[in-house]
C-alpha positions in Angstrom: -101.6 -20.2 -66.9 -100.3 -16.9 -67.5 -96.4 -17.8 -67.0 -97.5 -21.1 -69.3 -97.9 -18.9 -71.8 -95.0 -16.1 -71.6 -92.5 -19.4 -71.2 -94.1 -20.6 -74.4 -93.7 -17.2 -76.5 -90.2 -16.9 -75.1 -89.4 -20.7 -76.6 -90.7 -20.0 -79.2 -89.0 -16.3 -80.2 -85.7 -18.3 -78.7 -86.1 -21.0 -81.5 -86.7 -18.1 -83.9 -83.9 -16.8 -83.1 -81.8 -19.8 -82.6 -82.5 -20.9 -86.2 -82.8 -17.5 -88.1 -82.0 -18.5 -91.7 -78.9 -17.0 -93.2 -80.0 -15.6 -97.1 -78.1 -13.6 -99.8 -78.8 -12.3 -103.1 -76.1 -11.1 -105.6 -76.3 -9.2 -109.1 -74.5 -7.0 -111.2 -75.2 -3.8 -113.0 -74.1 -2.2 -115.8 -72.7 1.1 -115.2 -70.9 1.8 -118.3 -72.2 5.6 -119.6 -74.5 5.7 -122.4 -73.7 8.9 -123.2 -69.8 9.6 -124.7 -67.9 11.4 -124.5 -67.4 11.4 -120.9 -65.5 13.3 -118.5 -62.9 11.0 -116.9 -60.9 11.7 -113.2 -57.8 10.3 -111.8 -55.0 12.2 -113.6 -54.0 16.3 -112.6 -55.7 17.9 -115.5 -59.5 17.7 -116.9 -59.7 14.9 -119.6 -62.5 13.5 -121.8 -62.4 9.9 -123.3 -64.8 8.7 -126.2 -63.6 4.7 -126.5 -64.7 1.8 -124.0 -62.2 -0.9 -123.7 -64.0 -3.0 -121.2 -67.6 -2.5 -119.8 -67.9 -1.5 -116.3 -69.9 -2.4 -113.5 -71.6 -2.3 -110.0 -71.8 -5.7 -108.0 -73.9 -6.0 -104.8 -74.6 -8.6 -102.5 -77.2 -7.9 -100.1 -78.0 -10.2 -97.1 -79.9 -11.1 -93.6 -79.8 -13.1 -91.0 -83.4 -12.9 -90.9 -83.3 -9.7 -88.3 -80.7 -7.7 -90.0 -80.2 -6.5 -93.8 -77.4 -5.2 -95.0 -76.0 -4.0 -98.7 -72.7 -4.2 -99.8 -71.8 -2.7 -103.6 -69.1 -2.1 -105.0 -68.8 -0.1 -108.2 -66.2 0.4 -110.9 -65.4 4.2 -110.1 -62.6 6.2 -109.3 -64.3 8.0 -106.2 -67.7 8.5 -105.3 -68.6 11.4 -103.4 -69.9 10.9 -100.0 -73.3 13.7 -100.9 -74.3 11.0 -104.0 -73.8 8.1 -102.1 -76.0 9.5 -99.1 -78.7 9.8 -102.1 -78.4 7.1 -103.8 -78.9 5.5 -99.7 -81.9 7.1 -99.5 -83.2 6.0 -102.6 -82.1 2.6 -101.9 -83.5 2.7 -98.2 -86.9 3.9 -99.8 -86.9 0.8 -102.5 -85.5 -1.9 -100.4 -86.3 -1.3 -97.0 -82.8 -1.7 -95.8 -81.8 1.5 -93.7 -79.3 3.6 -94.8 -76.6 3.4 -92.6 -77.1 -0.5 -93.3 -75.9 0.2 -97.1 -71.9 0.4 -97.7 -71.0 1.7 -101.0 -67.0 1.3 -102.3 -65.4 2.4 -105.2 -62.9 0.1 -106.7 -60.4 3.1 -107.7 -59.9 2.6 -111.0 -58.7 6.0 -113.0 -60.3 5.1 -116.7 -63.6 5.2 -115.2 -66.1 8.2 -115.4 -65.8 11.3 -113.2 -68.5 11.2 -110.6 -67.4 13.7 -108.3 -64.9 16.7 -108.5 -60.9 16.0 -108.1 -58.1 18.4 -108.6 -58.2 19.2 -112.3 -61.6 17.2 -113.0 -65.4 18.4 -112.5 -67.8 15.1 -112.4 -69.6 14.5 -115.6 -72.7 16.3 -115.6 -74.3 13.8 -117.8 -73.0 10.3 -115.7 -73.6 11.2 -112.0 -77.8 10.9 -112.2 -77.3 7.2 -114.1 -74.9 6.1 -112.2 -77.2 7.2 -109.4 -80.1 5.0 -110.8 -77.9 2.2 -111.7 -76.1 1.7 -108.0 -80.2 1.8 -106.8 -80.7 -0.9 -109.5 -77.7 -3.4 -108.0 -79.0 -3.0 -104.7 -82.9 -3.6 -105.5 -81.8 -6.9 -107.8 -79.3 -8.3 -105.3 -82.4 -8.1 -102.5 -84.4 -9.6 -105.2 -82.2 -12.7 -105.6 -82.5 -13.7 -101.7 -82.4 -17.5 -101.1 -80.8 -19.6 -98.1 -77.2 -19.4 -98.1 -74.0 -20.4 -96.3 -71.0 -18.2 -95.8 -67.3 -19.1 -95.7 -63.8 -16.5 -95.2 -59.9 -17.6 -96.8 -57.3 -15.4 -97.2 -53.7 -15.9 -99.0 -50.4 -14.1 -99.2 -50.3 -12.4 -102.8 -47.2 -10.4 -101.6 -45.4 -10.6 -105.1 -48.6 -8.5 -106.4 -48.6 -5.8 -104.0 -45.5 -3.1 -103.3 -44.8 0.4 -101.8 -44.7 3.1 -103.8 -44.3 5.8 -101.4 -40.9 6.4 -100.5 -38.5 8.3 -98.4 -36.0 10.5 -100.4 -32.7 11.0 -99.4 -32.3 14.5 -97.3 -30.1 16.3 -99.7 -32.4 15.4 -103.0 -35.8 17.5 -101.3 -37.9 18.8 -104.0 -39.9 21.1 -104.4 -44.0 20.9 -103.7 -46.3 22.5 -106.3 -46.2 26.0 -104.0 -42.6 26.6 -105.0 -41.5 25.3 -101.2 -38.8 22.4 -100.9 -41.0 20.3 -98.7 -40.9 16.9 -100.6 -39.4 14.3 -98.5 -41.0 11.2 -99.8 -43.3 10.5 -102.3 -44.7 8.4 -105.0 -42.3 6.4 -107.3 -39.5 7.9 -105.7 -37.7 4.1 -105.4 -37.6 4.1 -109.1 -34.2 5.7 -109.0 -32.1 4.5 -105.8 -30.0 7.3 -105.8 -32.5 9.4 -104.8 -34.1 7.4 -102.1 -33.8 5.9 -98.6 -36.4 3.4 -98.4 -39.9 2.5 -98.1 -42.2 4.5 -95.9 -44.2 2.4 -94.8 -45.3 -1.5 -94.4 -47.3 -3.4 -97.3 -50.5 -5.5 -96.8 -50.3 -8.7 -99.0 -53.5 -10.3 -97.3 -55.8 -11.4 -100.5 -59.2 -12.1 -98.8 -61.8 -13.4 -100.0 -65.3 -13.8 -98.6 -67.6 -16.5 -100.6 -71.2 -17.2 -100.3 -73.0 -20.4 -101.5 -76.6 -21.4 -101.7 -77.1 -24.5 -98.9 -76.5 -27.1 -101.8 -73.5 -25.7 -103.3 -73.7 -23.9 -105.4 -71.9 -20.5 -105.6 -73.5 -16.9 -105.3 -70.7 -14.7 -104.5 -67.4 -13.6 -104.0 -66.0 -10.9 -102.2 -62.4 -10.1 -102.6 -59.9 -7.4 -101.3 -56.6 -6.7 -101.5 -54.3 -3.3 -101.4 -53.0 -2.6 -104.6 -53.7 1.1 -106.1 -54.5 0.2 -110.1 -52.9 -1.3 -112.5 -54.1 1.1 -115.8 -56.2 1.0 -119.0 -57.0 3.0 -121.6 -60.2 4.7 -122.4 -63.3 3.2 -120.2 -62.0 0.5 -118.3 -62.7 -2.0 -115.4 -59.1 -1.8 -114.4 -58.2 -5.4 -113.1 -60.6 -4.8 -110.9 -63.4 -5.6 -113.4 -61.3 -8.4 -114.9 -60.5 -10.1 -111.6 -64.2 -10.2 -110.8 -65.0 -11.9 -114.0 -62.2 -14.2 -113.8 -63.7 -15.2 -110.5 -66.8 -16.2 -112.0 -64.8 -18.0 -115.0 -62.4 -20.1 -112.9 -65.5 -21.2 -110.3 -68.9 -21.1 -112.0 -68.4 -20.3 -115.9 -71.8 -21.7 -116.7 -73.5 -20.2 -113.5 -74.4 -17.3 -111.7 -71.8 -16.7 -109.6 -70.9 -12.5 -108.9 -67.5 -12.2 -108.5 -66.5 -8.7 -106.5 -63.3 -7.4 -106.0 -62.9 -4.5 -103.6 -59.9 -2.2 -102.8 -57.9 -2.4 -99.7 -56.1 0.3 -98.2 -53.3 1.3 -101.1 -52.9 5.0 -101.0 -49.2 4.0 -100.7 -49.2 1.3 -102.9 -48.7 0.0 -106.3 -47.7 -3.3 -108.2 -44.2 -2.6 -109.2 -41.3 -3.3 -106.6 -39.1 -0.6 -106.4 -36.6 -2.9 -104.5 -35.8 -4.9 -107.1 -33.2 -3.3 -109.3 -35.0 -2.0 -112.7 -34.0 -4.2 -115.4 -35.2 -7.6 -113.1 -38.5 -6.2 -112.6 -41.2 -8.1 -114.2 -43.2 -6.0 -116.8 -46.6 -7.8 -116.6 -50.1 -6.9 -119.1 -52.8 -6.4 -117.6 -54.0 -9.6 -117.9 -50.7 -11.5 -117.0 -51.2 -9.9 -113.3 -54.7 -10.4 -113.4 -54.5 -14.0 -113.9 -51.8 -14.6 -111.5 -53.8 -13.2 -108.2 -56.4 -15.0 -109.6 -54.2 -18.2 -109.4 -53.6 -17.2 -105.5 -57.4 -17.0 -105.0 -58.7 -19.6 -106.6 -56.4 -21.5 -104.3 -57.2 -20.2 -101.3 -61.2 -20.5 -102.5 -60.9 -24.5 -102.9 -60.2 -24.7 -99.3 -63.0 -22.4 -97.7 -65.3 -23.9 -94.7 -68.8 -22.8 -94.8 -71.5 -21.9 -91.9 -74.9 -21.3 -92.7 -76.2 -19.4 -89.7 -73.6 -16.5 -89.2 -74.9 -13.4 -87.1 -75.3 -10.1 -89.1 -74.5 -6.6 -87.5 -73.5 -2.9 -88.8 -73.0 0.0 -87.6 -71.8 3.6 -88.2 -70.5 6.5 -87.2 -70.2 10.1 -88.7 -67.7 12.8 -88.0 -67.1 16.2 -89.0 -63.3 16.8 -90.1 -61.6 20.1 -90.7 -59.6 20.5 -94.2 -56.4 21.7 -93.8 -57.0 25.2 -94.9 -54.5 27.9 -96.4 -53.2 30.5 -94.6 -53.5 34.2 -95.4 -50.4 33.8 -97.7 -51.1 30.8 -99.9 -54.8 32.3 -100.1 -53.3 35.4 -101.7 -51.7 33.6 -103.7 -54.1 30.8 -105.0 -56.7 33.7 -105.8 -53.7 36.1 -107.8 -53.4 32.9 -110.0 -56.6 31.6 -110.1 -57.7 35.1 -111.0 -55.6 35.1 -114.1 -57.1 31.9 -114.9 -60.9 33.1 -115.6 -63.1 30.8 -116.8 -60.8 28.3 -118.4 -59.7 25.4 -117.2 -56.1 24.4 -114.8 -53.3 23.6 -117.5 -50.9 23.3 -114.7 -49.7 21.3 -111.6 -49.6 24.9 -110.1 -53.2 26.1 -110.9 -54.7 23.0 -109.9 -53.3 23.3 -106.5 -54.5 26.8 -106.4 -57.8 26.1 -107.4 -57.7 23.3 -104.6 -57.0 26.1 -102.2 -59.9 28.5 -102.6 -62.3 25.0 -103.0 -60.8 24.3 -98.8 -60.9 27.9 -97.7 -64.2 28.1 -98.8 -65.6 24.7 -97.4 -63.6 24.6 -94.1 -65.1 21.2 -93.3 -66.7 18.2 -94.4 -68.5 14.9 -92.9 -67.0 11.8 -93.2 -68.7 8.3 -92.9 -67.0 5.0 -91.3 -68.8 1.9 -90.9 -68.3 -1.3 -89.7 -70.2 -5.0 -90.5 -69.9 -8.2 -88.9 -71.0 -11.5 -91.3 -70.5 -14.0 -88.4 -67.0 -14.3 -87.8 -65.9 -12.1 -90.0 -65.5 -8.1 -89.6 -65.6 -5.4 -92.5 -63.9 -2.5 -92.0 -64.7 0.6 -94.4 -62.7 4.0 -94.8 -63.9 7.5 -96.9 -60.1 7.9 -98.0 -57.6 6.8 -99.8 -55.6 5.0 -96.6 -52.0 3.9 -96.1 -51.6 0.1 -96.0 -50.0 0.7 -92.5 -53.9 1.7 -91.1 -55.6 -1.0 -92.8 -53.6 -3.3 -90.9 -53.4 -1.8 -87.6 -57.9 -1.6 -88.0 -57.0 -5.4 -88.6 -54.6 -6.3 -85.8 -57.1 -4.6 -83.2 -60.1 -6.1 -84.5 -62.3 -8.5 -82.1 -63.3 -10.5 -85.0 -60.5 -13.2 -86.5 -61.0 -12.7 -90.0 -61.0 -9.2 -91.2 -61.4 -6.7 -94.4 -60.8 -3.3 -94.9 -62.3 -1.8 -97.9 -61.3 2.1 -98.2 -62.9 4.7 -100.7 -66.6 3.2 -99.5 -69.2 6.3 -98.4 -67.4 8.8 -99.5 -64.0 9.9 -101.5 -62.5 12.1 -99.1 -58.4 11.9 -100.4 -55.6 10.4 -98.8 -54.8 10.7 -95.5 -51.4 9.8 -94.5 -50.6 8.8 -91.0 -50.0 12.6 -89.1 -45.9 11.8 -88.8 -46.1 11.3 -92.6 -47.7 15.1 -93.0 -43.6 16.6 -92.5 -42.3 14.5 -95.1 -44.1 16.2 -98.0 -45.4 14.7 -101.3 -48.4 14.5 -103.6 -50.5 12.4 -100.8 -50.2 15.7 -98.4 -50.5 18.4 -100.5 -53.3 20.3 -99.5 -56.5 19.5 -101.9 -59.8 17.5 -101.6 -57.7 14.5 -103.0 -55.5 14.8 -99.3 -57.1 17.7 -97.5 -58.2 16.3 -94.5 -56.8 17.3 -91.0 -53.5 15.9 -89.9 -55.0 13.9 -87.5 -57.7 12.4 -89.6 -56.1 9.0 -89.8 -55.8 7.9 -85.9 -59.4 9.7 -85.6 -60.6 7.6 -88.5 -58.8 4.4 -87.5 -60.4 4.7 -83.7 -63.6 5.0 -84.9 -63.1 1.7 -87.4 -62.0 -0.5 -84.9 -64.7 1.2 -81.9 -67.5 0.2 -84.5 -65.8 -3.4 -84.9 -66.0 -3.4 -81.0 -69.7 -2.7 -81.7 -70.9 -5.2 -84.0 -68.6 -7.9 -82.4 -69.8 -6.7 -79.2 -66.3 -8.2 -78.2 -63.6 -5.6 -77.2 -60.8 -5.0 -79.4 -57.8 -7.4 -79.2 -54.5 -6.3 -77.8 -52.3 -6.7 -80.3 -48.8 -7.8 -79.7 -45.8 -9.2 -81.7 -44.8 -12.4 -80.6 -41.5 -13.8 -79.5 -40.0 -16.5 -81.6 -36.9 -18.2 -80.8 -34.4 -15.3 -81.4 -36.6 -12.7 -79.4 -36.7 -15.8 -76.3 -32.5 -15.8 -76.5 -32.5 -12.2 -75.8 -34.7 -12.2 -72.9 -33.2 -15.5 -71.3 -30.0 -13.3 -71.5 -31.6 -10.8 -68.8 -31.0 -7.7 -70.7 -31.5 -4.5 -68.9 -33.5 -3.5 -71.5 -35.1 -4.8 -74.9 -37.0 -2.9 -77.7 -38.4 -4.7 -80.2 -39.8 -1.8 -81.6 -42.9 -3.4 -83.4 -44.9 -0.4 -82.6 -47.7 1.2 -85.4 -46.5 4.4 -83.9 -45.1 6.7 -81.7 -43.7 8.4 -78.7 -43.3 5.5 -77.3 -40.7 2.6 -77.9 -41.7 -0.4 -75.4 -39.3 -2.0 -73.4 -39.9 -6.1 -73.5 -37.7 -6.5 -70.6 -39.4 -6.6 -67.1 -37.3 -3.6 -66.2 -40.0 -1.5 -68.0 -37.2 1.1 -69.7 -39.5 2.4 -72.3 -38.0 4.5 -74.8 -38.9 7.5 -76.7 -38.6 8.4 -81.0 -37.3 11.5 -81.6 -38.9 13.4 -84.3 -39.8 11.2 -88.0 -40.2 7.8 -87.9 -42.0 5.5 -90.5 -43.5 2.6 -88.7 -43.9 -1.6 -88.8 -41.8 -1.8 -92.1 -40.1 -5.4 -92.2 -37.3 -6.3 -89.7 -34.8 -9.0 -89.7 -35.6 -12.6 -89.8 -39.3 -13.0 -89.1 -39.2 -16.9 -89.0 -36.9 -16.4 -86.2 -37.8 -13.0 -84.2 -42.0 -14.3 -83.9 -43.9 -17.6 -84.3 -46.8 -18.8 -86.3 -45.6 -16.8 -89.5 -45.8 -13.5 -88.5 -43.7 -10.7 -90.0 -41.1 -9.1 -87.3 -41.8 -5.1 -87.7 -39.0 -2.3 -87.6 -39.2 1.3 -87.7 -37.2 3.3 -90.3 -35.6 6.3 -88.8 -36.2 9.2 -91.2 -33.2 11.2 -89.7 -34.3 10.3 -86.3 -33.1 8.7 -83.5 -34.6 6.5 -80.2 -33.8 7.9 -76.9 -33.4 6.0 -73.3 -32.1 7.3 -70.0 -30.4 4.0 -68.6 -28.6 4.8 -65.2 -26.4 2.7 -63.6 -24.7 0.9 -66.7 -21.4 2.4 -65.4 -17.9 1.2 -67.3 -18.7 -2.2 -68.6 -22.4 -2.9 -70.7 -23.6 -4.3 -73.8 -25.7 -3.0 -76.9 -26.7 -5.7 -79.4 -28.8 -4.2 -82.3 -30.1 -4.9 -86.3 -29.6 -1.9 -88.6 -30.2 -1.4 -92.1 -28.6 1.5 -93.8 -30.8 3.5 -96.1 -27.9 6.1 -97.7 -25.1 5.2 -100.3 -22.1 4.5 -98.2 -20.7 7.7 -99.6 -24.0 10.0 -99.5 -22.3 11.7 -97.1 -19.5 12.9 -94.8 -20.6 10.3 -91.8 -23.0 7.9 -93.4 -24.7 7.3 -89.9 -24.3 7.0 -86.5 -25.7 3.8 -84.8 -25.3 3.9 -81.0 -24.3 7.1 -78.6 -24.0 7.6 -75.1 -24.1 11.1 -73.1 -23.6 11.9 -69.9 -25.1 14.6 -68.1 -22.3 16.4 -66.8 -22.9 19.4 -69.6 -21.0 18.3 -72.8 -23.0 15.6 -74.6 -20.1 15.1 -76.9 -18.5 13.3 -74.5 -19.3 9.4 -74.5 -18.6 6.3 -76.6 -19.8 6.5 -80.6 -20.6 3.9 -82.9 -21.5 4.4 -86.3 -20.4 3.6 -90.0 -17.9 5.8 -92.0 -18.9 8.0 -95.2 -17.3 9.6 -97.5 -14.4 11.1 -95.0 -13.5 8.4 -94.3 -13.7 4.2 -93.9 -16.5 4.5 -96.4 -19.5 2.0 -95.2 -17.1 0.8 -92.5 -17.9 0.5 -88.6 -16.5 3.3 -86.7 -16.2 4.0 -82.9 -14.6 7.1 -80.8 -14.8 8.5 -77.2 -14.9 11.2 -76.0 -13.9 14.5 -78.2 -11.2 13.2 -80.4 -12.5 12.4 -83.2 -8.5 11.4 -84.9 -8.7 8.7 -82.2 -11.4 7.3 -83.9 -10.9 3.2 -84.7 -12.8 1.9 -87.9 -13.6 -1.8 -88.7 -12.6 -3.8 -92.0 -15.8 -5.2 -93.8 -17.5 -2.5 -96.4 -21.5 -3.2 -95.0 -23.8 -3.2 -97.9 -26.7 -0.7 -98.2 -29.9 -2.0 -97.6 -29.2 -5.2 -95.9 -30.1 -6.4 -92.7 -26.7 -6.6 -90.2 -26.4 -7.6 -86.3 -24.4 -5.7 -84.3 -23.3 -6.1 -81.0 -21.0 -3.5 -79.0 -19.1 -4.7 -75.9 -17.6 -2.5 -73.5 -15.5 -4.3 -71.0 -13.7 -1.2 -68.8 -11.1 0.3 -71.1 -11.5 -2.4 -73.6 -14.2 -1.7 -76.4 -15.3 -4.5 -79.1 -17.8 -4.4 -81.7 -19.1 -7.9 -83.2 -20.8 -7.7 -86.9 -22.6 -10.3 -87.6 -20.9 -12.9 -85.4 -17.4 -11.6 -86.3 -14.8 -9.9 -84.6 -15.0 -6.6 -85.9 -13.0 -4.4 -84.4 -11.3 -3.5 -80.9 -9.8 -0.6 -79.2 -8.4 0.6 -75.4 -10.8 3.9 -74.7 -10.4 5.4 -71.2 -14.1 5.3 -70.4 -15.7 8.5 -69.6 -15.8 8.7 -65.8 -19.5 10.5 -65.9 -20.6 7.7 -68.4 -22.7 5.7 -65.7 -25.0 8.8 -65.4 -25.8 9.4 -69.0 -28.6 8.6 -71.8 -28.7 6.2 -74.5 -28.9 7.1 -78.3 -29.8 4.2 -80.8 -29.8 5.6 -84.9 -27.8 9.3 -83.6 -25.3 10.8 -81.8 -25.7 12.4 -78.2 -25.3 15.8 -79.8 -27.6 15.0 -82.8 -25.1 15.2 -85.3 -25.9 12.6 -88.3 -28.7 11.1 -87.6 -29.8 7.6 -88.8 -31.4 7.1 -92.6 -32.4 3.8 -92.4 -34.2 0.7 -90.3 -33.3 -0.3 -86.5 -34.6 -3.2 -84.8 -34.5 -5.3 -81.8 -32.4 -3.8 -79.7 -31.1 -5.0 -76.5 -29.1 -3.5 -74.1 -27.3 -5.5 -70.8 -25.3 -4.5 -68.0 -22.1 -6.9 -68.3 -20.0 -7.5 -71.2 -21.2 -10.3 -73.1 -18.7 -13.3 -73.9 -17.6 -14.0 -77.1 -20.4 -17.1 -76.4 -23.4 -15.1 -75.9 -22.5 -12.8 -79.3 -22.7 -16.2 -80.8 -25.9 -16.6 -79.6 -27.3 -13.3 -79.9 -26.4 -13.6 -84.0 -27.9 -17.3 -84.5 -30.4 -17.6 -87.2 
């Protein structure tokens, strides 16, 4: 009788569990301050603002699969402190009932909105931070109010024309200098604006609009997540941002005469911006605030139309807290922050300068601070949340690693920690790595705070993470049916390590600053089933391989892109060296393309010392422009191939210590010149390739 009984409460809990309805609730808040004027952060320097252009708001959805609740808000704010958040938690936790590490809080990032915590030149408003307080509460208690049976559904679309870098790489001899009087600044914000100045982009984009959308069981629509990576567009005086007017155009395009909350969060854009500094400056459209509203808005409403719903989804969170060390001054720039901030007094920063210095007694006084990361599965979908403002690049290495197949990251939620560049970033310099609590974090915040995203993903999912890999379309299958010796595609998010996709297993090594998984050459043909073929750019860096036993007749086939000018410099780059180890690394063969000594933007190739025995190619190669490359060796006969063509040839007595020597791809053996610009898929084999397989290797 007794087993009669436990077998019938197990069915029974089983069928509980088995058909544990799904329910959500949605509302939004008004969080626009009732008292003006109000203080307003975003900009260097203190700032009040008296007008409101557009109301702003907080939207929640809160939901449960009938075992687990969970918040989500996101609120039209700059920053939000991760000490008011945690309170507004607990007030939320004791209204609701849902625990606090169940509640994620975002801010959308929008620099017209009130000051709610401190930020270089800018105190929070005194006045705003216990409403806005009582008002994020509010959205959470009237979102659980609105419960009812729901279904759930995931799209995502490529808005890639809305989305653009604007951090960028400057050229090495136009450094400037950082706000502590120290030539430091090696990339940085807006710098593509004038293409003299710069290289290229540092990093990736991440044009992935996603949208999560929740129904009632008949229909009818409740909500609408959204995310995407762009930084802000601007407004003046109080403002939404697009933010605010993308979320209302969400509810006008799909449910005008409903009740439909339309949300849009941000996506990792610390680096990003709307305007695309690749396009020369007088084609670049010059959108209103509305124009670019409305066109993402025509992406998403596409990609809404065609959304598959389930309505019993599994719901999990989870968190983790860590205690991060700010990047404090040393003895020195202490000094010297409290000689100027002493001269200050009382009033406020009027400078770039005394900002920074204030920011410097604010870190050697804190030392440290916690930092929140959470994670939240809504059946098959995964939310990723980061305290900073993050690089696209991390948002979609959290993505790629992620056990769950459609994924979110929504940065600036639980906190407002600053930007945190990935650590090879930190040398270059700029505004996102001067030291302050808008980028004061440790150097190695970002792979700490990326692990522990994708290791609470690996929690909720209760899947391990996936091993991401770039796959091989037709062109990257050509290379390797050719038996190279070795093959770097050269995909990787980062460093040492350059992987060999050979089965010889000739890993290679970066050397010094790399920016990683920008675009390579000819994704439709490098990888299948759309995705983007990646290349590192080579921030006056090079790739090093020791490849023994290649001896007097090889192959190197390689794409390069060439940041500089052609005549930026003496040599404008060189492309492929190789050393021996008998003492004098000059020795070897050299391939590169001329500067301003000389066969400006031209291939050139010596061997050897003698540099007036150096042979140059015909074809000027455009800046910034893919190119394929291939360099044959054939004894004393040397041949380089660009793009398909004959390029140009030379007898060189090969070095008879060649066979024992390394491989340089983007420098010289004896580091003279190193490469400013992009290399990708590189292959290396042991014969000299016929004029058939360069044809092959060169096919689109």
């Amino acid at each position: 009788m007794l087993r009669l009984i436990l077998l019938s409460a197990f069915a029974a809990l089983a069928s509980i569990t088995l058909h544990a309805e799904f329910k959500a609730g949605a509302a939004i808040i008004d969080i626009t301050p009732p008292k003006l004027p109000v203080l307003v952060n975003g900009g260097m320097l203190s700032r009040y603002v008296d007008k409101i252009n557009t109301q702003i708001h907080a939207r929640a959805i809160v939901a449960t699969d009938g075992k687990t609740p969970i918040a989500i808000v996101v609120a039209d704010s700059c920053m939000m402190g991760r000490e008011l958040l945690d309170d507004v938690k607990k007030m939320a936790a004791a209204k609701t009932g849902i625990a606090m590490d169940h509640i994620l809080i975002s801010a959308t990032h929008a620099h017209s909105a009130p000051a709610s915590m401190g930020c270089l030149g800018t105190d929070p408003d005194p006045n705003y931070v216990p409403f806005l307080k009582e008002q994020l509460v509010a959205a959470i208690a009237a979102a659980q109010a609105a419960l009812q049976p729901a279904r759930l559904g995931f799209a995502k679309a490529n808005a890639a024309e809305f989305t653009a870098l604007r951090q960028w790489i400057r050229r090495p001899d136009r450094v400037v200098e950082d706000p502590f009087g120290n030539k430091t600044v090696r990339a940085n914000m807006h710098a593509g604006a004038k293409w003299d100045d710069s290289v290229g982009e540092a990093g990736p984009e991440d044009s992935d609009l996603s949208l999560i959308s929740i129904q009632t069981q008949d229909g009818k629509p409740l909500a609408v997540l959204a995310n995407f990576s762009m930084h802000y567009f601007g407004d003046k005086d109080i403002s939404a941002d697009y933010f605010g007017l993308f979320s209302d155009g969400l509810k006008q395009r799909i449910d005008p005469e409903g009740k439909l909350v339309g949300i849009m969060s941000h996506g990792c854009s610390g680096d990003i911006y709307r305007v695309d500094y690749t396009v020369p400056a007088e084609q670049r459209p010059k959108p209103t605030i509305d124009e670019y509203t409305n066109g993402l808005l025509d992406i998403a409403v596409k990609a809404y139309a065609g959304i598959q719903y389930g309505d019993q989804p599994v719901i999990a969170m989870a968190e983790k807290r860590m205690t991060l060390k700010y990047r404090v001054p040393d003895k020195q720039r202490l000094e010297w922050a409290q000689r100027i901030v002493a001269e200050m007094g009382d009033r406020l920063a009027k400078t770039p300068t005394e900002v920074y210095a204030r920011e410097q007694i604010i870190l050697h006084e804190r030392q440290q601070t916690e930092i929140v990361v959470q994670a939240l599965r809504l059946g098959d979908i995964g939310i990723a949340t980061t305290p900073n403002e993050t690089y696209a690049i991390t948002g979609l290495k959290i993505k790629a690693a992620s056990p769950l197949p459609y994924n979110m990251v929504i940065e600036l939620a639980n906190g407002g920690d600053g930007y945190i560049p990935p650590p090879e970033m930190h040398a270059w310099g700029g505004y996102n790595t001067w030291a302050a609590r808008s980028a004061g974090l440790e150097v190695m915040a970002e792979p700490k705070i990326t692990a522990a995203a994708i290791e609470c993903l690996e929690k909720v999912a209760d899947k391990p993470r996936h091993e991401w890999k770039l796959n091989d379309g037709v062109a990257a299958k050509t290379v390797l049916a050719m038996k190279p010796v070795a093959y770097w595609r050269l995909n990787e998010f980062t460093g040492p390590v350059a992987a060999d996709a050979s089965v010889h297993g000739h890993d290679a090594v970066y050397e010094k600053d790399v920016a990683y998984y920008l675009e390579g050459p000819n994704s439709a043909d490098f990888c299948a089933n759309g995705n983007i073929n990646r290349a590192p750019h080579l921030v006056g860096a090079r790739i090093r391989s020791r490849l023994a036993g290649l001896g007097n007749h090889y192959s190197v086939s390689l794409w390069f892109w060439n940041g500089m000018p052609n005549d930026g410099r003496d040599t404008s780059g060189w492309l492929f060296s190789r050393s021996h180890d008998h003492g004098l690394s000059v020795f070897g063969d050299h391939l590169g393309v001329g500067g301003k000594s000389g066969h400006t933007g031209k291939l050139i190739f010596f061997n050897g010392t003698d540099e007036t025995a150096l042979v140059a190619g015909k074809t000027e190669i455009p800046r910034w422009q893919w190119q394929h490359l291939v360099l044959v060796r054939d004894r004393n006969a040397v041949r380089a191939y660009l793009n398909g063509a004959l390029e140009l040839q030379a007898e060189s007595v090969i070095d008879p210590f060649m066979s024992l020597g390394e491989c340089f791809f983007g420098g010289r053996s004896d580091n003279e010149s190193n490469w400013e610009g992009r290399l990708d898929e590189i292959a290396v084999f042991d014969r000299a390739l016929s004029v058939e397989e360069v044809a092959k290797l060169g096919q689109k």
